[in-house]
C-alpha positions in Angstrom: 9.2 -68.6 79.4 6.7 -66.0 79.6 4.7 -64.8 76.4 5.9 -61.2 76.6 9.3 -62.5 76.9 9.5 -64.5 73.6 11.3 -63.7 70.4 7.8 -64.1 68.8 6.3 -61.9 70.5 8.4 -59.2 70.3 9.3 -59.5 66.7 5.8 -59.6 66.4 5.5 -56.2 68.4 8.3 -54.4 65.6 6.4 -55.8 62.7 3.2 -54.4 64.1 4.9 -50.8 64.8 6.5 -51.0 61.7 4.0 -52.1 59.3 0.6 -52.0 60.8 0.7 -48.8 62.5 1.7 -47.1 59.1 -1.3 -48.8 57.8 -3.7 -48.1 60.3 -2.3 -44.3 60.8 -2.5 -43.8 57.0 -6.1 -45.4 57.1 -7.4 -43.2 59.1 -6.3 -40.2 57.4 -7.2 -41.5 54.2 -11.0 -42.2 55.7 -11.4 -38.8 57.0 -10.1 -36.8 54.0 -12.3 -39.5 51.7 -15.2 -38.7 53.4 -15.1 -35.0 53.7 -14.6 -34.5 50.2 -17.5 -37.1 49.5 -19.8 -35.1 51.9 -18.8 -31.4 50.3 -19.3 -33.1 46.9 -22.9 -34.3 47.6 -23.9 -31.2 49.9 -22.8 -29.5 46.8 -24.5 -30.9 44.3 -27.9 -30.4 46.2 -27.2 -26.9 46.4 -26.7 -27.2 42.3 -29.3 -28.6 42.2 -31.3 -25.8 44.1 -29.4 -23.0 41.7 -31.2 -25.1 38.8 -34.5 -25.1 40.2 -34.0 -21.0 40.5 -32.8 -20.1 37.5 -35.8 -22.4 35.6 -38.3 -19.8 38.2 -36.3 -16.8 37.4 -36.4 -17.6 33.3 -39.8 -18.5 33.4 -40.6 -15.2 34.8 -38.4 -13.0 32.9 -40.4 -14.3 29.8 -43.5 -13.3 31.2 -42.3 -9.6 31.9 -40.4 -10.0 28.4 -43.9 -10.8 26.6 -46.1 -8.2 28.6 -43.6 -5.2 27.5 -43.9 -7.0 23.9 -47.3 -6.8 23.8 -47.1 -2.7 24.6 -45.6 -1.8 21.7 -46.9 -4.4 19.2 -48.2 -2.8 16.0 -52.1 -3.9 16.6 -51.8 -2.6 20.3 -50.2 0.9 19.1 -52.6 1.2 16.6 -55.6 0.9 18.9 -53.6 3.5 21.2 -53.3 5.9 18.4 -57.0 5.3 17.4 -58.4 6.6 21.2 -55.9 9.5 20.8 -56.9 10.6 17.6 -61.0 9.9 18.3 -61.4 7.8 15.3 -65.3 6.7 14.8 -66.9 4.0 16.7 -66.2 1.7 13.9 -62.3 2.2 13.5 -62.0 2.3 17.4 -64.2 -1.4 17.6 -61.7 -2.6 14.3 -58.9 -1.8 15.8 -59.8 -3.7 19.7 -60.3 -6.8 17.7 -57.1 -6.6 16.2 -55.7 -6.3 19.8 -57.7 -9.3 20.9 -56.8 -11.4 18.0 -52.7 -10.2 19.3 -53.1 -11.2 22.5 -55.1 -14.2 21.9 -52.6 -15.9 19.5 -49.5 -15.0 22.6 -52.1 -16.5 24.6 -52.3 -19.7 22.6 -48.8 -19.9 21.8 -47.3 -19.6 25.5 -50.1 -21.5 26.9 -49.3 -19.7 30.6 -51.1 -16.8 30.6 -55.3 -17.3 32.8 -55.5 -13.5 31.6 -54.0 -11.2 29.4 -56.1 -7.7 29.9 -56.1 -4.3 28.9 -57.7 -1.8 31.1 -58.2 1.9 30.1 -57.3 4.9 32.7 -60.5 4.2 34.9 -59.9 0.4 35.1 -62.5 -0.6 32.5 -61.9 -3.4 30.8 -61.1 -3.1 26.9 -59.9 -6.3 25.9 -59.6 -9.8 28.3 -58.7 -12.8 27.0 -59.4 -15.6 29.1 -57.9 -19.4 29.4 -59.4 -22.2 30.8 -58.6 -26.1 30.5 -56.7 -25.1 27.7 -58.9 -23.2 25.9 -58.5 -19.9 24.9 -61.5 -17.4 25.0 -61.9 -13.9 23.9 -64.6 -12.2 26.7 -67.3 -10.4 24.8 -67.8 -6.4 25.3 -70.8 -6.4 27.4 -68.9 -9.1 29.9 -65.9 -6.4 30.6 -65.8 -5.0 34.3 -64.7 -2.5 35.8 -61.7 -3.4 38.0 -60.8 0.5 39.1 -61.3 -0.6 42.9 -58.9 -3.4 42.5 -54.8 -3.5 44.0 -53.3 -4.8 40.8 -54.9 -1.6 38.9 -54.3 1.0 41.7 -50.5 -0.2 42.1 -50.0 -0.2 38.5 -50.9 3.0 38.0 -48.7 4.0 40.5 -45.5 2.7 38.6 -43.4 5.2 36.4 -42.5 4.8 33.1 -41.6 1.4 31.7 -41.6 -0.1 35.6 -43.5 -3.4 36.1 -45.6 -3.5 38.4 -45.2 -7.8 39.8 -48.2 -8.9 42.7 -47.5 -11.1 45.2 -48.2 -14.8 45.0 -51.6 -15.8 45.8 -54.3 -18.0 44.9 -57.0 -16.7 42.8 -59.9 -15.2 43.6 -63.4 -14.8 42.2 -66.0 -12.9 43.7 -64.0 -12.3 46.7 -63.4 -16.2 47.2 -60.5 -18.4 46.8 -61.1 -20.3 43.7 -61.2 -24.0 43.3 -59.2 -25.9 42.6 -56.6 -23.7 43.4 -55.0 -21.5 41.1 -51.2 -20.1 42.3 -50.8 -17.0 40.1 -48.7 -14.4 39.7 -49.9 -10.7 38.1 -47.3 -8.6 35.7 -48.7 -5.0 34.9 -47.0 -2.1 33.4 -48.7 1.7 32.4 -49.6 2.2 29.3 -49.0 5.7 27.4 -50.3 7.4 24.6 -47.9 9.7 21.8 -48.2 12.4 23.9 -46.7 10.4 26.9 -49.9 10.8 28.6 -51.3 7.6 30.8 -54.2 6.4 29.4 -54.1 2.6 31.2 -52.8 -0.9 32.1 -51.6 -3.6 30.8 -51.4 -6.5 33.1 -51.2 -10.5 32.7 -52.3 -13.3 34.8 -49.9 -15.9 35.1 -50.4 -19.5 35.9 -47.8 -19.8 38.8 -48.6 -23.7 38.5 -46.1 -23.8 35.3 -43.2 -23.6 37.3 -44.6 -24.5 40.9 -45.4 -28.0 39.5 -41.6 -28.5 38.5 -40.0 -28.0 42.0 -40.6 -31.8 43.1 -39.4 -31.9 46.6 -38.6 -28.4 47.0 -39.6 -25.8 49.2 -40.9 -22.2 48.0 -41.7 -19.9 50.8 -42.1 -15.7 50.5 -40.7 -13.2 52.5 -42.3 -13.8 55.8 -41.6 -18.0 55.2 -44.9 -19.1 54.0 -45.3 -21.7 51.7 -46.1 -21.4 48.4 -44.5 -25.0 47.0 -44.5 -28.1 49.5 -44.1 -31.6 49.2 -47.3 -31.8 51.6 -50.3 -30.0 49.9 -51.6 -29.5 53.0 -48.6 -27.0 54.1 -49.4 -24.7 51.5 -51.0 -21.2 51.0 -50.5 -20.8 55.0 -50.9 -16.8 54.7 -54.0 -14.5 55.6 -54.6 -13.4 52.0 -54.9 -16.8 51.1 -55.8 -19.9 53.1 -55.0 -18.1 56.8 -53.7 -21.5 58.7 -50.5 -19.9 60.0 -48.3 -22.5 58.7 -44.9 -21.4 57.6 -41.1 -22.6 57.6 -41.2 -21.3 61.1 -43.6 -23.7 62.2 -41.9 -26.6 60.5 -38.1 -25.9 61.0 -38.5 -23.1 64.0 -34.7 -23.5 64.9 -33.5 -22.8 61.2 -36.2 -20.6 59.5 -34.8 -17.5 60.4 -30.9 -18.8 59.4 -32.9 -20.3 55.8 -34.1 -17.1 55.1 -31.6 -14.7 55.6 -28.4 -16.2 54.1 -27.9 -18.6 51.0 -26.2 -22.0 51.5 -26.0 -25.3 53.1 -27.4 -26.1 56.6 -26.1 -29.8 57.8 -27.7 -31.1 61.1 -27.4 -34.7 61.9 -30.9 -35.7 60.6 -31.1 -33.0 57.9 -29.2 -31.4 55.1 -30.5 -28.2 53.9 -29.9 -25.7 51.1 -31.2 -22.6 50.6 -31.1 -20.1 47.6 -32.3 -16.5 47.2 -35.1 -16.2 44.0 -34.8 -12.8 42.6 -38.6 -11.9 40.9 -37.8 -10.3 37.5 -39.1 -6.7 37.2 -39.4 -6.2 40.8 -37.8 -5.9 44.5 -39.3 -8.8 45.8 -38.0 -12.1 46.6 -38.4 -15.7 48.0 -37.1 -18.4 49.2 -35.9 -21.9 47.2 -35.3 -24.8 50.2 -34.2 -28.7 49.5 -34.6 -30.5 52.3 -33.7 -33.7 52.8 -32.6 -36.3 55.4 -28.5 -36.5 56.2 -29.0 -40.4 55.7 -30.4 -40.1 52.0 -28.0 -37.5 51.1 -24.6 -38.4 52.8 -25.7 -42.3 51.9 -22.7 -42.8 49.6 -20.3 -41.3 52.2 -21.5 -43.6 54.7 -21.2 -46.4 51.9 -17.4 -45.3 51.5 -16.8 -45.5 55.2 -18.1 -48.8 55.8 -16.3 -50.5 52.3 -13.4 -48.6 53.5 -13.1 -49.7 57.1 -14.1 -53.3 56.2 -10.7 -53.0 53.3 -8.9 -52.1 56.1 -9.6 -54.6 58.6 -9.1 -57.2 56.4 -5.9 -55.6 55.6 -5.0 -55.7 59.0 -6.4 -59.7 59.3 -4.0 -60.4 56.1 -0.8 -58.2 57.4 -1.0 -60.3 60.7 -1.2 -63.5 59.7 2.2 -62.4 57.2 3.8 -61.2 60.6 3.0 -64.3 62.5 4.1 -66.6 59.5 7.5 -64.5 59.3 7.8 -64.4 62.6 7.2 -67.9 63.3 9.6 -69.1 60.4 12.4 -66.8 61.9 12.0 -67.8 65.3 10.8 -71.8 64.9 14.5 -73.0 64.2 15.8 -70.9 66.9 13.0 -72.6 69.3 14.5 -75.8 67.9 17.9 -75.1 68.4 17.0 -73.9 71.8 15.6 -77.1 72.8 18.6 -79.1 71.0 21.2 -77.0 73.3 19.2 -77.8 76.4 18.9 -81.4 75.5 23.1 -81.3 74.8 23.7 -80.0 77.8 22.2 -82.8 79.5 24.1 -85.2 77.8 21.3 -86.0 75.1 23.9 -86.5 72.5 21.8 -88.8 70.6 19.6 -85.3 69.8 19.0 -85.1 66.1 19.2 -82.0 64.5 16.6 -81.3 62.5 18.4 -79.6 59.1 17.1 -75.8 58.9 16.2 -74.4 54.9 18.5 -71.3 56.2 21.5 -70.2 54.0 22.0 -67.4 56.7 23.3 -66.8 60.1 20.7 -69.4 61.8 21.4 -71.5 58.9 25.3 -71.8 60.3 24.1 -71.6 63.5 22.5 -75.2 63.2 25.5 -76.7 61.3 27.8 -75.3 64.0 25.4 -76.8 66.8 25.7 -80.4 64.6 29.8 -79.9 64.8 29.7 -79.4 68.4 27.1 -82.2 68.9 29.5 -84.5 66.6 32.6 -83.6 68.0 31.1 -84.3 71.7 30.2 -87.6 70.8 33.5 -88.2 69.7 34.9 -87.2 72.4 32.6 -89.6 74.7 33.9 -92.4 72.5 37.5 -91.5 73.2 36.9 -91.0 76.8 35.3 -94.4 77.0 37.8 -96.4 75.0 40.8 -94.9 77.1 
């Protein structure tokens, strides 16, 4: 009898459609669902953890325009103010700066964020600076005060109206016309100041140490407007602009298929070596903006996912092993007495009366089947014997 012909085999064939395909149908759906959720979940929670990073920039920040319009109406500040206007004596004027440096030296020391804290009167002369270095805070003697009149931060300050804040780009310092080293990422917040009579009479403007919050993006990628980087996991990749280190490397040059999508929309990009998110950081106090990017490689991210699959579809195969041998071991004790039966009839009807039947552990229909095959077997062989003796 041929294989495909047996009751095995095609008992095996409905258990398999019956069962298995079930199984391996609902498998399948199970593993696709399973892992798109997985993936959303951990594509999400690298683009939480990019919101994080921005709102830590985007507090740190506000602080800093917080304390700067803090410091233009604190009382030592307002008193100074009110001494120019009313031409106080040399004396009182001198008292009353000292008060203001002893103000902005103690925010100085208690923030610990600020290079420079300055006030500059209406021609861009110094008339207070407080200075930080390695910790240390410093107030810069009278004779040491410059003139910054020439300079953008003063100019574009004094260009603001009312209370508006005036925010520089992102650089790296400069002294002397030379980027400082090491480098030192700051940021400048200046607003106008104003006298009783409402009438401008200079600036006050902070240095801020960029590295605060630039030091606590790990991994992450900060670029600026035009993609340039201002945080990198690879020093090397940083400060790429002309007003700073001029090497021309930006996102473009390091994702030049994706920069412009990064850059102009918030979100996740998934490629199949890369996972991407990208966020939008809004600079308190001003228009501008950059550019928050995690990236990281599809393999370390979606790693749990691909975990999942390979548990799952191993579960499921040896599901499959497990519900086979079942069907063979049904199927083999349904069909084994039939087999045995089979081969009884044959052996009957070639007079094998002698055949024993083996008894079958079957209360049901193949159960009567082999006691009706032992009847006809005994009743044949009593037959013979009659047949013989007449």
């Amino acid at each position: 009898m041929k294989f495909y012909h047996r009751l095995r085999t095609k008992l095996m064939l409905v258990f398999t459609l019956i069962t298995l395909l079930p199984i391996l149908v609902t498998g399948f759906f199970a593993i696709q669902s399973s892992a798109k959720a997985l993936k959303t979940q951990a594509l999400s929670m690298q683009q939480q953890q990019v919101m994080t990073l921005k709102d830590s920039i985007e507090r740190f920040l506000a602080t800093a325009r917080s304390d700067l319009l803090f410091l233009t109406q604190s009382v030592p500040f307002k008193q100074y103010i009110g001494a120019r206007e009313k031409q106080l004596s040399v004396e009182a004027l001198e008292k009353a700066r000292k008060n203001v440096e002893q103000e902005f030296a103690a925010l100085s020391n208690y923030r610990k964020v600020y290079y420079q804290i300055r006030y500059l009167d209406e021609t861009g002369q110094e008339i207070v600076r407080i200075d930080t270095k390695g910790g240390k805070v410093k107030i810069i003697a009278a004779e040491r005060l410059q003139n910054k009149g020439s300079r953008y931060y003063f100019t574009d300050t004094m260009k603001q109206r009312g209370q508006q804040v005036f925010v520089s780009p992102l650089d790296l310092n400069r002294e002397q016309g030379k980027v400082e080293t090491p480098y030192k990422p700051v940021i400048r917040y200046g607003v106008k100041v104003y006298n009783s009579k409402h009438k401008t009479v200079g600036i006050l403007i902070t240095n801020i140490d960029a590295g605060q919050f630039l030091d606590t993006l790990g991994s992450a990628r900060l670029v600026d407007a035009k993609g340039f980087f201002m945080h990198h996991p690879n020093d090397n990749n940083e400060w790429g602009s002309q007003r700073d280190l001029d090497t021309g490397y930006n996102l473009e040059t390091e994702l030049p298929t994706l920069n412009k999508r990064l850059l102009r929309q918030d979100g996740s990009i998934n490629t199949r070596r890369l996972t991407l998110s990208s966020i939008q950081v809004d600079v308190p106090g001003s228009s501008m903006s950059w550019h928050l990017i995690l990236k990281e490689d599809a393999a370390k991210v979606l790693a749990g996912v691909y975990l999942f699959l390979t548990t799952f579809t191993l579960i499921l195969v040896i599901t499959l092993v497990i519900a086979l041998l079942i069907a063979l071991l049904i199927s083999g004790r349904i069909t084994r007495p039939i087999e045995h039966l089979t081969e009884v009839a044959d052996a009957i009807s070639k007079g094998k009366l002698d055949t024993d039947i083996v008894e079958v552990d079957n209360k049901g229909e193949i159960g009567q089947l082999a006691k009706a095959f032992e009847r006809l077997r005994v009743s044949m062989i009593k037959a013979m014997e009659r047949l013989q003796r007449g």
